[in-house]
C-alpha positions as CSV (number, residue, x, y, z in Angstrom):
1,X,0.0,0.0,0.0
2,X,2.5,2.3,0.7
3,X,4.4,1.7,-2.8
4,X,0.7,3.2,-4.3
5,X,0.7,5.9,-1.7
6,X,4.0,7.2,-3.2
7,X,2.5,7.1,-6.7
8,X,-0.2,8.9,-5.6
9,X,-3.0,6.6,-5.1
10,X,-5.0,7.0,-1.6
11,X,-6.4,4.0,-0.2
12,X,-10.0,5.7,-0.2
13,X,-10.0,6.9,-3.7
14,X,-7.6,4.1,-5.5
15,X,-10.3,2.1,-7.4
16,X,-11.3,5.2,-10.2
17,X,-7.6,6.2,-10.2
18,X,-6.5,2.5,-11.1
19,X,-9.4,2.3,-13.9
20,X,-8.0,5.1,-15.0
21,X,-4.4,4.5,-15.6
22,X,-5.4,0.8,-16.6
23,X,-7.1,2.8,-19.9
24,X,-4.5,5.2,-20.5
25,X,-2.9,5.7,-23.8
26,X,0.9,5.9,-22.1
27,X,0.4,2.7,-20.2
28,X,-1.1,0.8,-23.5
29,X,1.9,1.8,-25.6
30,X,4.6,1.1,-22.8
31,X,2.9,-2.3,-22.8
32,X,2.1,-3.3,-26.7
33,X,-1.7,-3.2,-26.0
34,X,-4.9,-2.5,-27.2
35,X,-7.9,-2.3,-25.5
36,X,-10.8,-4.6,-26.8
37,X,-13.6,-3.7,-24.7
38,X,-14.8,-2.8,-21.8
39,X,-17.4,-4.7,-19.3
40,X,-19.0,-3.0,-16.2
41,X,-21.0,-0.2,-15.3
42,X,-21.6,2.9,-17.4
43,X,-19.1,5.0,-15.0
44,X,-16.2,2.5,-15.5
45,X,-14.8,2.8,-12.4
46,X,-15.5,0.3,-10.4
47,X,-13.8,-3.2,-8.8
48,X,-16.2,-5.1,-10.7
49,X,-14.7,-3.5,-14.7
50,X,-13.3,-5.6,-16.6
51,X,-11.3,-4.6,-19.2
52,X,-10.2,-6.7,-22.6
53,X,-6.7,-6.4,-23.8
54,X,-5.1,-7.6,-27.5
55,X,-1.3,-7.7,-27.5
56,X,-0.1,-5.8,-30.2
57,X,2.8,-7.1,-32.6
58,X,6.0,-5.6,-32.3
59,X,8.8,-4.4,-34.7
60,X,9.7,-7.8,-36.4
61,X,6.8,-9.3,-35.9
62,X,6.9,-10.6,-32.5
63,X,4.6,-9.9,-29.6
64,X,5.2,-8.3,-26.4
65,X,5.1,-11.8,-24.9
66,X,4.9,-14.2,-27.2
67,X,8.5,-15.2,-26.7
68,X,9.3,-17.4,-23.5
69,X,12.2,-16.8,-21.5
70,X,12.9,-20.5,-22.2
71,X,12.2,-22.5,-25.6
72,X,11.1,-25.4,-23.3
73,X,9.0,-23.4,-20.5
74,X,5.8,-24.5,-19.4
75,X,2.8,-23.1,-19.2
76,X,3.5,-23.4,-15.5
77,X,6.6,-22.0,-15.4
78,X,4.8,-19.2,-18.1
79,X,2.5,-18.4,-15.3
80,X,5.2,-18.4,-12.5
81,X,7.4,-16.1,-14.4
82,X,4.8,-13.8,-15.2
83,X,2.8,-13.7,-11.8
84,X,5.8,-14.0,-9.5
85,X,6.3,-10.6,-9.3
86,X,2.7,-10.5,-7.1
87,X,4.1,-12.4,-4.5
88,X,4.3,-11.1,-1.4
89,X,2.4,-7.7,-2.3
90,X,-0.3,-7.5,0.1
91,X,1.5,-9.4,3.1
92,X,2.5,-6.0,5.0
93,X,-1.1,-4.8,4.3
94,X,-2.6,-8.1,6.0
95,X,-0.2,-8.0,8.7
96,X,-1.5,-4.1,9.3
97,X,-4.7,-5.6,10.4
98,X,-3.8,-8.9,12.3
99,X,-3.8,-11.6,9.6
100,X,-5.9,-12.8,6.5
101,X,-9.1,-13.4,8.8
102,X,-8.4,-9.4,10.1
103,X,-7.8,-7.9,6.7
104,X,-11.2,-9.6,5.4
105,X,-13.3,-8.1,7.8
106,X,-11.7,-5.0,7.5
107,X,-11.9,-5.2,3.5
108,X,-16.2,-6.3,4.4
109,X,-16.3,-3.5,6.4
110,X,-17.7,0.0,5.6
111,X,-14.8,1.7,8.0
112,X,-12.4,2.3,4.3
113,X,-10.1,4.6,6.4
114,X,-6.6,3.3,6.7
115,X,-6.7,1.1,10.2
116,X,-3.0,1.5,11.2
Protein backbone atom coordinates (compact mmCIF):
# COMPACT_ATOMS: atom_id res chain seq x y z
CA UNK A 1 0.00 0.00 0.00
CA UNK A 2 2.47 2.30 0.72
CA UNK A 3 4.44 1.69 -2.78
CA UNK A 4 0.71 3.17 -4.30
CA UNK A 5 0.68 5.92 -1.69
CA UNK A 6 4.02 7.23 -3.24
CA UNK A 7 2.54 7.14 -6.68
CA UNK A 8 -0.22 8.92 -5.63
CA UNK A 9 -2.96 6.59 -5.12
CA UNK A 10 -5.01 7.01 -1.62
CA UNK A 11 -6.38 4.03 -0.18
CA UNK A 12 -9.96 5.73 -0.22
CA UNK A 13 -9.97 6.93 -3.72
CA UNK A 14 -7.63 4.10 -5.55
CA UNK A 15 -10.34 2.08 -7.41
CA UNK A 16 -11.28 5.18 -10.21
CA UNK A 17 -7.58 6.23 -10.23
CA UNK A 18 -6.51 2.51 -11.12
CA UNK A 19 -9.38 2.32 -13.95
CA UNK A 20 -8.02 5.14 -15.01
CA UNK A 21 -4.36 4.46 -15.56
CA UNK A 22 -5.42 0.82 -16.63
CA UNK A 23 -7.05 2.77 -19.89
CA UNK A 24 -4.52 5.19 -20.51
CA UNK A 25 -2.89 5.66 -23.77
CA UNK A 26 0.94 5.91 -22.06
CA UNK A 27 0.41 2.65 -20.16
CA UNK A 28 -1.07 0.77 -23.51
CA UNK A 29 1.93 1.80 -25.61
CA UNK A 30 4.56 1.11 -22.84
CA UNK A 31 2.93 -2.31 -22.76
CA UNK A 32 2.06 -3.26 -26.74
CA UNK A 33 -1.73 -3.20 -26.03
CA UNK A 34 -4.94 -2.53 -27.15
CA UNK A 35 -7.87 -2.28 -25.55
CA UNK A 36 -10.83 -4.58 -26.80
CA UNK A 37 -13.57 -3.74 -24.67
CA UNK A 38 -14.82 -2.79 -21.78
CA UNK A 39 -17.43 -4.68 -19.28
CA UNK A 40 -19.03 -3.00 -16.21
CA UNK A 41 -20.99 -0.16 -15.27
CA UNK A 42 -21.63 2.90 -17.38
CA UNK A 43 -19.12 5.05 -14.96
CA UNK A 44 -16.18 2.50 -15.54
CA UNK A 45 -14.76 2.84 -12.43
CA UNK A 46 -15.49 0.32 -10.39
CA UNK A 47 -13.81 -3.21 -8.81
CA UNK A 48 -16.22 -5.10 -10.69
CA UNK A 49 -14.75 -3.53 -14.71
CA UNK A 50 -13.32 -5.62 -16.64
CA UNK A 51 -11.30 -4.59 -19.16
CA UNK A 52 -10.23 -6.71 -22.61
CA UNK A 53 -6.71 -6.39 -23.76
CA UNK A 54 -5.11 -7.60 -27.46
CA UNK A 55 -1.35 -7.73 -27.54
CA UNK A 56 -0.06 -5.83 -30.24
CA UNK A 57 2.79 -7.11 -32.59
CA UNK A 58 5.99 -5.55 -32.32
CA UNK A 59 8.82 -4.37 -34.71
CA UNK A 60 9.69 -7.84 -36.37
CA UNK A 61 6.83 -9.30 -35.91
CA UNK A 62 6.89 -10.65 -32.55
CA UNK A 63 4.65 -9.89 -29.62
CA UNK A 64 5.23 -8.27 -26.43
CA UNK A 65 5.06 -11.78 -24.90
CA UNK A 66 4.86 -14.19 -27.24
CA UNK A 67 8.51 -15.23 -26.71
CA UNK A 68 9.33 -17.42 -23.54
CA UNK A 69 12.19 -16.83 -21.53
CA UNK A 70 12.93 -20.50 -22.23
CA UNK A 71 12.23 -22.50 -25.56
CA UNK A 72 11.14 -25.38 -23.27
CA UNK A 73 8.99 -23.41 -20.49
CA UNK A 74 5.83 -24.50 -19.41
CA UNK A 75 2.83 -23.07 -19.22
CA UNK A 76 3.48 -23.42 -15.48
CA UNK A 77 6.63 -22.01 -15.37
CA UNK A 78 4.81 -19.25 -18.11
CA UNK A 79 2.54 -18.38 -15.25
CA UNK A 80 5.18 -18.41 -12.55
CA UNK A 81 7.38 -16.06 -14.41
CA UNK A 82 4.78 -13.78 -15.16
CA UNK A 83 2.81 -13.72 -11.79
CA UNK A 84 5.78 -14.05 -9.49
CA UNK A 85 6.28 -10.58 -9.31
CA UNK A 86 2.69 -10.49 -7.15
CA UNK A 87 4.06 -12.40 -4.48
CA UNK A 88 4.34 -11.09 -1.39
CA UNK A 89 2.42 -7.68 -2.29
CA UNK A 90 -0.32 -7.48 0.11
CA UNK A 91 1.50 -9.39 3.14
CA UNK A 92 2.48 -5.97 4.99
CA UNK A 93 -1.06 -4.81 4.34
CA UNK A 94 -2.59 -8.12 6.00
CA UNK A 95 -0.20 -8.05 8.73
CA UNK A 96 -1.55 -4.12 9.28
CA UNK A 97 -4.65 -5.61 10.40
CA UNK A 98 -3.83 -8.85 12.29
CA UNK A 99 -3.81 -11.64 9.55
CA UNK A 100 -5.88 -12.75 6.54
CA UNK A 101 -9.09 -13.35 8.75
CA UNK A 102 -8.42 -9.37 10.06
CA UNK A 103 -7.78 -7.88 6.67
CA UNK A 104 -11.23 -9.64 5.35
CA UNK A 105 -13.26 -8.15 7.83
CA UNK A 106 -11.65 -4.99 7.46
CA UNK A 107 -11.94 -5.17 3.46
CA UNK A 108 -16.15 -6.30 4.36
CA UNK A 109 -16.34 -3.50 6.43
CA UNK A 110 -17.67 0.02 5.59
CA UNK A 111 -14.84 1.75 7.95
CA UNK A 112 -12.37 2.30 4.30
CA UNK A 113 -10.10 4.62 6.41
CA UNK A 114 -6.61 3.29 6.74
CA UNK A 115 -6.68 1.13 10.15
CA UNK A 116 -2.96 1.51 11.25
Amino acid sequence: MEDLRKEGFSPEHNTPQFCSAIRRADFLEENGLEITGIEGPPSKQSTTVVVNYRVLPREGGATVESTPQSPTETPKERAHRLTGKLFGLMKDEIAAHGGAEGYMRWVRSDDHQDAR
